[in-house]
Phi, psi and omega in degrees: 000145174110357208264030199269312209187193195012247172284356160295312193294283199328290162346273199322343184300275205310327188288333208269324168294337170303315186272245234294309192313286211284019224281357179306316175312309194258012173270302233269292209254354176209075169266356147285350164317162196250349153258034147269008168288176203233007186217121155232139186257140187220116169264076198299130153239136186193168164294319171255097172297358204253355181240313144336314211282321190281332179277299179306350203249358170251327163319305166001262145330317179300295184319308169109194200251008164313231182233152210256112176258327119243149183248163184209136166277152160245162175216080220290135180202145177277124167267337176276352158282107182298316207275273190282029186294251217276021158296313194263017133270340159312312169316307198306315209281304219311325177284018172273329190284337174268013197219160189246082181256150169331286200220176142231150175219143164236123176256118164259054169283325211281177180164176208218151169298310194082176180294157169255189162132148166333139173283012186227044171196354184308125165078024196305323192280356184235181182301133197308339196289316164314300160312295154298333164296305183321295191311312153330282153336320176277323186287312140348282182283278213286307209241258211315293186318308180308306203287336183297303188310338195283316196296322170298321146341285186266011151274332184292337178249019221276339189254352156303134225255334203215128143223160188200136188263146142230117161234144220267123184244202188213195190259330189291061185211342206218296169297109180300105146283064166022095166085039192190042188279295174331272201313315197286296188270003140321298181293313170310313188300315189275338161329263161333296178299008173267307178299321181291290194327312168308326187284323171279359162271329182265007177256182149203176194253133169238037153082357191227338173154184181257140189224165191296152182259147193266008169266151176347106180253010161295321177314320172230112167206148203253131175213141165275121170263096219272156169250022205030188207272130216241126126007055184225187182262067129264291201305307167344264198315341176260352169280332194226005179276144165252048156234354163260158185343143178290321216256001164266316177301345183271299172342284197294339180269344174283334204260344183251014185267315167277039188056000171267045172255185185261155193263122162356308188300296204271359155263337183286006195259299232265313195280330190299314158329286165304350174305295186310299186293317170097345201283353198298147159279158210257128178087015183273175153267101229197112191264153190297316151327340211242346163276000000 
């Protein structure tokens, strides 16, 4: 999800330089990889299609004009309209059940800052009823939408031999961020409901409590990725806002004036890595430092 621009786009990239640049590579050394086929169908969603269009039209590109080693749906859907949230992730999910796949993966990225400001001033200038629809709305988009989509997900694959969750977290998921409350327990909130879902993928119930399961849990596993803080129009915004903490708003506008936020490219690199290997443990957390 997510995949119109910045670190979605960069994602859908890196898988795609995985299957085709490298796939010589990824066959001969990770024929255990959740990206060892040598064919990936790839399903981009966002809000714009016309920028859908422009990320499958550079996958493409990556791929060359040979024979189509991935191919991509686009799909345009507001994930923050609750309201049509489930058909239109049913739509999305609905080829899972006729086609007989190997493996699945979910990158659960998209998600929005939302309003800053201190928590006892957040959205101050406007009528409390206005304020609580933004709180909504954010809370909306960043939590209810992911977790629905990650839970349909791993129900729609539940007969796939190999599946993998990614969800794209942060450091604000672990970390108190000043002027940045909405957003920290959004990432917190999709943290957690991951780590539970990994955890309940490696138990099973015998009717007596829950005891560790005796099938594979390698077979389904789940990571939170933090990508650090990366070069996109979040970092914008959060570089020129004067409703955030002063000493974050410095942070972020210095880092990004000298060039030292992470480039998109190279953490979607870094994860597609961890990808490759496979070693994360299923429900940890794992930050782009930290590889």
């Amino acid at each position: 999800s997510g995949a119109s621009r910045g670190i979605g786009r960069a994602i859908a990239l890196a898988l795609a330089d995985a299957t085709c640049v490298n796939r010589d590579k990824v066959s001969d050394e990770s024929s255990s990889s959740i990206l060892s086929s040598q064919h990936l169908h790839m399903v981009l969603m966002a809000r714009s299609a016309s920028s859908l269009q422009e990320t499958a039209d550079m996958v493409k590109q990556r791929c060359g004009n040979g024979d189509a080693i991935v191919t991509t749906t686009c799909h345009e859907m507001d994930l923050a309209n609750i309201d049509n949230l489930p058909q239109n992730v049913e739509k999305i999910l609905e080829p899972l059940a006729n086609e007989n796949y190997n493996s699945c993966l979910l990158i659960n990225n998209a998600g929005s800052l939302g309003p800053l400001g201190k928590v006892t001033s957040i959205c101050d200038e406007e009528s409390p009823t206005e304020a609580l629809r933004r709180w909504k709305d954010t809370i909306d988009f960043n939590v209810t939408s992911s977790l629905w989509l990650t839970s349909q997900f791993a129900k729609a694959t539940s007969h796939v031999p190999h599946v993998r969750v990614i969800n794209i977290s942060s450091l604000c998921a672990i970390d108190p961020f000043p002027t940045m409350s909405l957003y920290c327990a959004g990432k917190a909130a999709r943290d957690m409901f991951h780590a539970v879902l990994a955890k309940e993928h490696a138990q099973q119930t015998d009717g007596e409590g829950t005891t560790p399961s005796t099938s594979n849990p390698a077979q389904f596993k789940v990571l939170n990725y933090a990508p650090g803080a990366c070069s996109t129009e979040m970092t914008d915004i959060l570089a020129d806002s004067a409703d955030l903490d002063v000493g974050l708003q410095q942070f972020f506008s210095t880092s990004r004036d000298k060039k030292q936020l992470v480039r998109p490219d190279d953490t979607a690199a870094k994860l597609v890595g961890l990808l490759m290997k496979d070693e994360f443990e299923s429900g940890s957390h794992v930050d782009y430092w930290d590889v």
